[in-house]
C-alpha positions, 0 to 999 in steps of 0.5 A, a space after each residue: 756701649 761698654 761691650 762695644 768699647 771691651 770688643 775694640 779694645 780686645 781686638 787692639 790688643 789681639 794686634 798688640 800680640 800679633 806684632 810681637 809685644 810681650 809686655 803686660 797689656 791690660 784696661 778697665 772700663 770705667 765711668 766717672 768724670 774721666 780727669 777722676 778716674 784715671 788719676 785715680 787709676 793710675 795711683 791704684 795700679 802705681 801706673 809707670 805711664 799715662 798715655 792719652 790721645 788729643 786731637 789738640 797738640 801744639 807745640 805749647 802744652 798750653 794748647 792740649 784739651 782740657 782733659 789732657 792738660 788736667 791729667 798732666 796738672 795732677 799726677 806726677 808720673 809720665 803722661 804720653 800725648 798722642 796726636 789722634 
């Protein structure tokens, strides 16, 4: 599964730079409970933005997924919600 996910996320980012963006792009795989990790990985890389997908958006930020609504509940940086 983590080769699957690292050839996706390589092809994404072949797209990116195809497209003309020149700004740092980078990821990690990582597993863990996914609330836990990616705050924590955003604190260790002192991340300027979070961006996240959620199939849930409403016009209230009540109505994110739980994972979503715990990330934006625990750190205090930008946190973007793409509607997936």
């Amino acid at each position: 599964m983590e080769g699957e996910a690292k050839q996706m996320i390589e092809e994404k980012m072949r797209f990116c730079k195809q497209a003309g963006v020149k700004s740092q792009v980078s990821y990690r795989i990582q597993t863990g409970k996914p609330v836990d990790e990616i705050v924590k990985l955003s604190n260790d890389v002192n991340a300027d933005l979070i961006v996240m997908a959620s199939k849930r958006i409403s016009s209230v930020v009540k109505g994110l997924g739980s994972t979503a609504r715990k990330i934006i509940d625990a750190v205090e940086r930008p946190v973007l919600i793409v509607h997936q």
